[in-house]
C-alpha positions in Angstrom: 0.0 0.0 0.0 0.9 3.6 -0.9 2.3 5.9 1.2 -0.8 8.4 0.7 -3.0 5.6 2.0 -0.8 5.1 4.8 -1.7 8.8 5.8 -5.4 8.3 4.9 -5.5 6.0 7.7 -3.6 7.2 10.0 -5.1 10.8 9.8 -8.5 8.7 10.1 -7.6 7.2 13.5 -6.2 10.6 15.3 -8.9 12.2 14.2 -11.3 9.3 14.9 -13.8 9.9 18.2 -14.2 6.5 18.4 -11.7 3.5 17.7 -12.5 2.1 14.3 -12.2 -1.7 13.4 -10.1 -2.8 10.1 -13.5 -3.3 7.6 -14.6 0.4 8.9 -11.2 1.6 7.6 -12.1 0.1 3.7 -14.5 2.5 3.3 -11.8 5.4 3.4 -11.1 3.8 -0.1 -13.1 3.4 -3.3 -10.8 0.6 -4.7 -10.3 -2.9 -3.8 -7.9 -2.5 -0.6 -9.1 -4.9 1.7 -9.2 -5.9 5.2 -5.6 -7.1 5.6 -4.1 -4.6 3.3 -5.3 -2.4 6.3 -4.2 -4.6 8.9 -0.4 -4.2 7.4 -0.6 -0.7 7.4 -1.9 -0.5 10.9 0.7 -2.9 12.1 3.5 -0.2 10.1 1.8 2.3 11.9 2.3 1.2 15.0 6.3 0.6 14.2 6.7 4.5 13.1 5.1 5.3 16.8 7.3 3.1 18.7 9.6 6.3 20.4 6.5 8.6 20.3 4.3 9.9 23.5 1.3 8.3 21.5 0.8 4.8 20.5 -1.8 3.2 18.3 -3.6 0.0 19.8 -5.8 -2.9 18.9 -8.2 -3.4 21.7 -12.1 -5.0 21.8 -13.9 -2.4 19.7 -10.9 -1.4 17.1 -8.2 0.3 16.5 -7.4 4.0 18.7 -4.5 6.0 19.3 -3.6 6.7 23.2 -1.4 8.5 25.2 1.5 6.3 26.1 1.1 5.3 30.5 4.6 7.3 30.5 2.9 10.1 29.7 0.1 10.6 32.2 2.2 12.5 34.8 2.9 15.0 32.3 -0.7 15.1 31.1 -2.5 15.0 34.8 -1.4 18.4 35.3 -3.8 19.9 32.4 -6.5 18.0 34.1 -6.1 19.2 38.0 -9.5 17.4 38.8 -8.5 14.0 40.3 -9.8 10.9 38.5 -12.5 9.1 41.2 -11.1 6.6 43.7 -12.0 3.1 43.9 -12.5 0.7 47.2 -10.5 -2.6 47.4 -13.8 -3.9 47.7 -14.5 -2.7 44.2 -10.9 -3.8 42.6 -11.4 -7.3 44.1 -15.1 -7.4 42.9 -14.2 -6.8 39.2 -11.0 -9.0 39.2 -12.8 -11.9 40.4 -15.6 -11.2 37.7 -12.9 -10.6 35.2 -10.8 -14.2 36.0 -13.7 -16.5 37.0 -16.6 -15.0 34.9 -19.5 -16.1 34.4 -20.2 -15.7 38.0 -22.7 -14.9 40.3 -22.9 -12.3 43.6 -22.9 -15.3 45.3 -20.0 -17.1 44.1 -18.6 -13.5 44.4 -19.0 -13.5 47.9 -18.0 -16.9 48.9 -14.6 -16.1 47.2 -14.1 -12.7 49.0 -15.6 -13.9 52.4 -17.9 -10.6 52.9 -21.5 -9.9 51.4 -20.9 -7.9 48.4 -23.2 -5.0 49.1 -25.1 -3.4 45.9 -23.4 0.0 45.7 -20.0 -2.2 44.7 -21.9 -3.5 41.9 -23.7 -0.4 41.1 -20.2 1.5 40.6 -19.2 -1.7 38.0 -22.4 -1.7 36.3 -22.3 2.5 35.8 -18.3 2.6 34.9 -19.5 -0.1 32.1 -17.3 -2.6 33.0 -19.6 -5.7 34.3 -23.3 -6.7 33.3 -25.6 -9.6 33.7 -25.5 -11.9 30.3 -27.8 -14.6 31.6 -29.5 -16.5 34.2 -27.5 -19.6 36.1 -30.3 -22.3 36.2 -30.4 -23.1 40.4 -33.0 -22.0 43.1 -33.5 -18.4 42.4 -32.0 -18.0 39.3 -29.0 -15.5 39.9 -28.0 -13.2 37.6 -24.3 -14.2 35.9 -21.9 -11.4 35.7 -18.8 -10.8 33.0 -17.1 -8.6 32.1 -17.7 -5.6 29.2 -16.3 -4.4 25.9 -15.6 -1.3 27.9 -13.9 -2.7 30.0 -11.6 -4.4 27.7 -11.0 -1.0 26.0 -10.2 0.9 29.3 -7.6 -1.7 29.6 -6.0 -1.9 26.0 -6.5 -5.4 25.3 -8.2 -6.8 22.2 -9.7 -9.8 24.5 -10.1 -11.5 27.9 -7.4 -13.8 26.8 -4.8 -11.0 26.5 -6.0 -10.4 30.5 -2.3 -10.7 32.6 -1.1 -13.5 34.3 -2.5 -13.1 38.1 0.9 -12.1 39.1 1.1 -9.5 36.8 -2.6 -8.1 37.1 -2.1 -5.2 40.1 -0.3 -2.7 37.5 -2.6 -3.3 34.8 -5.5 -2.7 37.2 -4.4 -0.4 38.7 -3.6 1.9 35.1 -7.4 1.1 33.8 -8.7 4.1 31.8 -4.9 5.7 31.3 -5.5 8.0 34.4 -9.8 7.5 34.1 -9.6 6.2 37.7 -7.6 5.8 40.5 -7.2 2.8 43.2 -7.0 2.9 47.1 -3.2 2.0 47.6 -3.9 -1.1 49.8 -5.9 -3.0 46.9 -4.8 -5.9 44.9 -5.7 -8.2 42.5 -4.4 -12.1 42.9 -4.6 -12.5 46.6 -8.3 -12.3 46.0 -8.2 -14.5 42.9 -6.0 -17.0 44.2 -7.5 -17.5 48.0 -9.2 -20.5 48.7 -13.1 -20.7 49.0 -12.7 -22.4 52.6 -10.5 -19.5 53.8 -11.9 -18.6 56.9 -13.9 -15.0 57.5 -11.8 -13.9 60.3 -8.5 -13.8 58.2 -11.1 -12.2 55.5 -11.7 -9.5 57.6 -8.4 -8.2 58.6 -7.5 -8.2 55.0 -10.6 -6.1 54.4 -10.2 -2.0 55.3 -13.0 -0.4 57.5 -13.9 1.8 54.8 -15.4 -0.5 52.7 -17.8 -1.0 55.4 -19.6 -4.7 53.8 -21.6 -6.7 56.4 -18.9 -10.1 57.0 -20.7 -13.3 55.9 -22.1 -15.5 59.0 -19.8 -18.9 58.6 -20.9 -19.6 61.9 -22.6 -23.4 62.3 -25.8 -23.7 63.6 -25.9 -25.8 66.9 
């Protein structure tokens, strides 16, 4: 492909709203050029902005351009307002629905220990990041969370396969939205994921700040 395509395209995606998939980026062109012509001029693209502050990615919905994580120091100080800050009770909510999904509140709280209470998953459900796809078939037919689109494209990746390795997951958490939101320093990602279910609520609990302020689950047996 031309060099003039080339700049078609690439004028297309910084000027783009939106990120814009391969087949959307045909129509730029009346001729033949098809889908993986584009995909080798994307991937070209991406090698000329390897030293730049900006970086083109292919994440869920498309192709975007974004602000390299190196950057967001620099550009936090034209935005003064700080990004809103997220419990540990939130962080651990979404990572387990983002490893172990489908899952239900109730497989949610047996993992964490604590009763998830609904303003946790309100804050998901608004940001876009978790919804119910379906309907797990026991008593009372619980509603089965997974994770979003949206929340693939707040975190770069393409799909949940390119998710981190559990011992690399706190950075990438913890840089969701390049700078959209912020995370309580005390919050983590695997030692949620990887507890056991029969770990017991009063280990739970220590691990669990104040602030959250969720009602512990009653292991208790009844004599």
């Amino acid at each position: 492909m031309d060099d003039h395509k080339k700049r078609v395209i690439e004028t297309a995606l910084l000027c783009a709203q939106e990120p814009i998939t391969a087949m959307d980026l045909t129509r730029l062109f009346t001729d033949d050029t098809s889908q993986a012509d584009i995909e080798t001029v994307l991937t070209a693209i991406q090698e000329d902005w390897q030293d730049k502050g900006m970086e083109l990615v292919h994440i869920a919905t498309g192709w975007r351009f974004q602000s390299r994580l190196s950057m967001r120091e620099y550009l936090d100080r034209l935005t003064p307002e700080k990004p809103p800050r997220y419990s540990r009770a939130v962080m651990e909510t979404l990572a387990i629905i983002a490893y172990r999904q489908p899952v239900t509140r109730g497989e949610i709280e047996e993992i964490r220990g604590v009763a998830v209470s609904s303003n946790v998953m309100k804050q998901l459900e608004d940001r876009g990041w978790v919804e119910v796809i379906g309907h797990k078939e026991t008593i009372g037919r619980p509603g089965l969370y997974a994770t979003t689109k949206q929340f693939l494209d707040d975190l770069s990746l393409p799909n949940l396969q390119s998710l981190p390795l559990l011992e690399d997951a706190a950075p990438t958490f913890e840089s969701l939205g390049q700078g959209v939101i912020e995370f309580d320093q005390s919050a983590t990602v695997e030692t949620v994921i990887t507890m056991e279910e029969g770990s017991s609520s009063d280990d739970q609990q220590e691990a669990e700040p104040a602030s959250d302020d969720e009602p512990k689950l009653d292991n208790t047996p009844n004599h």
